[in-house]
N, C-alpha and C positions, 0 to 999 in steps of 0.2 A: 348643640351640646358644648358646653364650655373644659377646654383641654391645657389641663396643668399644663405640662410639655410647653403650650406656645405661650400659656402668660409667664411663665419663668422664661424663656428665648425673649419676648415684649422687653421684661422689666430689665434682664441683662443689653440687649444692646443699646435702652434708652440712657444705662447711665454709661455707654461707651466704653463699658471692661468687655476683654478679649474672654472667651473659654478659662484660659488658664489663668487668669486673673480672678474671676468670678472663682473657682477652684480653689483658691488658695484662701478665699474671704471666708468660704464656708467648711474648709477642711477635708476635701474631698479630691479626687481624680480628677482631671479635666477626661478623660476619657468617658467618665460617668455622667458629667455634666452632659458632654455630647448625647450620652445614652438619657436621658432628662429631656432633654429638650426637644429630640426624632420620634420620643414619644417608647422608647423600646423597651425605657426603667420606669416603675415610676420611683420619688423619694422617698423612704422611710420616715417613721414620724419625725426622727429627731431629725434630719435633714431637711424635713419639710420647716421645721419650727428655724431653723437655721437661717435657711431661705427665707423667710419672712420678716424676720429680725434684720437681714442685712438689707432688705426693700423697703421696709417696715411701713409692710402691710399685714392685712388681718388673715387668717386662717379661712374667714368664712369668704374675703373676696378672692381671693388664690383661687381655691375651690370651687369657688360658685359661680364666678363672674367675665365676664371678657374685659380682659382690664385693660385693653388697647380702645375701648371704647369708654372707657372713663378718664376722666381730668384726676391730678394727682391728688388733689384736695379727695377727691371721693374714692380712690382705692388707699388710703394710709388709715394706719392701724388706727382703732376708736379703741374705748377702754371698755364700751358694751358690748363689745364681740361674746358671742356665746356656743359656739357652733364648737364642736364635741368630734373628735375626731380618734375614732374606735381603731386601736388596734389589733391586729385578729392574723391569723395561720392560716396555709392552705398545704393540700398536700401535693404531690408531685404532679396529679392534675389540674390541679389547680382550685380542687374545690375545697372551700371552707372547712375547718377542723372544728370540732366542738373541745372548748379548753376547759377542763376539772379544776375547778378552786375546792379544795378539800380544805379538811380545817384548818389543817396546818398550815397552807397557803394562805389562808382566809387575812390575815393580822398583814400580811405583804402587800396583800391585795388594793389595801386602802391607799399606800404610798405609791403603790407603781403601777396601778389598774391602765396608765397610758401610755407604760413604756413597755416599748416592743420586746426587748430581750427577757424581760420576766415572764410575758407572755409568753413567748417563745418557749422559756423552760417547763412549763405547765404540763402536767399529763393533756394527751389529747385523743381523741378518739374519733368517728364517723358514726352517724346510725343511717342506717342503707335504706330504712322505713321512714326517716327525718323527711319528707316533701315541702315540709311549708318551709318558702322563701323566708329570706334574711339569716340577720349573723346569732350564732347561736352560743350559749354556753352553760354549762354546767357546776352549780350549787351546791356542796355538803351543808344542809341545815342540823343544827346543835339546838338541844334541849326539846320541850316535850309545848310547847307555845301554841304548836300546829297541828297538834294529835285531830285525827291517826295520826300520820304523817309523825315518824319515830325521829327522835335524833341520829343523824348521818345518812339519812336518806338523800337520794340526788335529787335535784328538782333541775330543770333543763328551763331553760330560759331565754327567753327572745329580745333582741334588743329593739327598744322601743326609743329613738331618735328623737323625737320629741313628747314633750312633759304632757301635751293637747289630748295628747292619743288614749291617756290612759283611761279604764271605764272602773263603774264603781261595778263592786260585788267582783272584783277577780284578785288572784292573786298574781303576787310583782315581788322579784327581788331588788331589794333597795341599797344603792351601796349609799351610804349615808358619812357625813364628816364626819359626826360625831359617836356614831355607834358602828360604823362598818357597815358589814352587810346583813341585812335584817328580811328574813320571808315573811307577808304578812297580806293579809286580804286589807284590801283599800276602799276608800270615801273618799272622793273628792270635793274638797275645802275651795273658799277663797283663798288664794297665796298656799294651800297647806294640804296635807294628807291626812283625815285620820286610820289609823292604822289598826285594824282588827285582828286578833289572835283566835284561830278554830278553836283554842281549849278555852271555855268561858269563865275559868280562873284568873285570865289573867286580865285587865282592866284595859281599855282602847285607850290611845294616844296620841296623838298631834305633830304631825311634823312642818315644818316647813319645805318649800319649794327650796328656795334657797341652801337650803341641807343638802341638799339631793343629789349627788355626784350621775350617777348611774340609774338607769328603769330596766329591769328586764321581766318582761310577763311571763309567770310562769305556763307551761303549755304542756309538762309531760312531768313523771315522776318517776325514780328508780328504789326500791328497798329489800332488803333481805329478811326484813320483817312482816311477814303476815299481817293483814289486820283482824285485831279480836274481832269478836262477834259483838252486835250493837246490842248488850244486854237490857238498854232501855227500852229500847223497841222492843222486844224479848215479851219485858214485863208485862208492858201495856196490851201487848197481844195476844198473851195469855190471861191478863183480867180481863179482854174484851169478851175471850171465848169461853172464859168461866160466868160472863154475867149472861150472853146468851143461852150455856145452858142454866144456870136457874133460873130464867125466864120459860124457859120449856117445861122445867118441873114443873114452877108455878100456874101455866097454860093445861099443864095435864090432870093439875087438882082441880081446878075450878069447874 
């Protein structure tokens, strides 16, 4: 298992800065660097991104790889680095908090979905019933696109790490470049999504992969709204039961 801690200790003693040198390059304690490298801290996003900028290497080999086993050529930063690195809460045990983007956060959300301190400010909550593994969070969806599913209902959502994973026929919150964040039942396109709305007023649409900031599948729903009754079903089931009985009248004349 590959351990930040030692490829940051690797990359600092290869270019020969002491602790307190490496510390001052990236704006931090040397005290904390120590705590970094014994494995006791880990970095924060923005420090991690720090760190890699003054190695300038990639996020995904930091992360991923033992970089004491690679040549410099193959741990320095490439420009198709893609690897996505979620920032997320925990509570004093340590376990994961579920963070509320309500609507008002929603418009924030797009510019700072990776910076820890806005995350940090977020309402947060736990559900004690929550079982299923991974990082979780919570959606205010707006307007009526999803009905049932009312405007300001929560939709709880699972982060989905890679793009591969997603299946058709489910729904996904999309943080999107251009539109934010969008709930929407999915097709999987070549390069693209098309994007389905439960109310069938409103017409499917196309996205690109490329658009695509964020995946979180949706897995659970919160509302203060009732769902009406499915009056269409209603109808059809009471014409079914009105034509079987005048098929009975009609069996009784004959």
């Amino acid at each position: 298992m590959v351990k930040v801690n030692e490829n940051i200790r690797f990359l600092r003693k290869k270019k020969g800065w002491t602790q307190e040198k490496f510390s001052h390059k990236i704006g931090i304690k040397r005290s904390l660097v120590g705590a970094y490298e014994e494995g006791r801290s880990d970095p924060r996003l923005n420090n991690l991104l720090k760190i890699c900028d003054v190695f300038s290497i990639s996020l995904d080999n930091i992360l991923k790889k033992n970089v004491s086993q690679l040549s410099e050529d193959q741990y320095l930063k490439s420009e198709d680095q893609n690897v996505k690195v979620l920032s997320i809460t925990v509570d004093k045990f340590g376990k994961e908090n579920i963070e509320l983007i309500n609507q008002k956060a929603s418009a924030g959300y797009l510019n700072s979905y990776s910076d820890f301190e806005f995350i940090e400010s977020l309402p947060k909550f736990q559900l004690p019933f929550l079982n299923f593994s991974g990082t979780h969070r919570a959606f205010e969806i707006k307007g009526d696109s999803m009905l049932p599913l009312t405007s300001g209902s929560i939709v709880i959502g699972k982060f989905i790490e890679d793009i591969s994973y997603v299946k058709d026929g489910k729904t996904y919150i999309l943080l999107t470049k251009e539109d934010g964040i969008v709930y929407k039942r999915v097709e999987v396109q070549d390069n693209s999504f098309k994007l389905i709305s439960d109310n069938k007023e409103y017409d499917p649409y196309f996205l690109s992969n490329d658009d695509i900031l964020e995946i979180w599948e949706g897995i659970a729903f919160f509302s203060l709204d009732f769902p009406n009754p499915n009056t269409e079903f209603s109808y059809i089931k009471n014409h079914i039961n009105n034509l079987y009985s005048n098929l009975d009248d009609i069996k009784k004349k004959l």
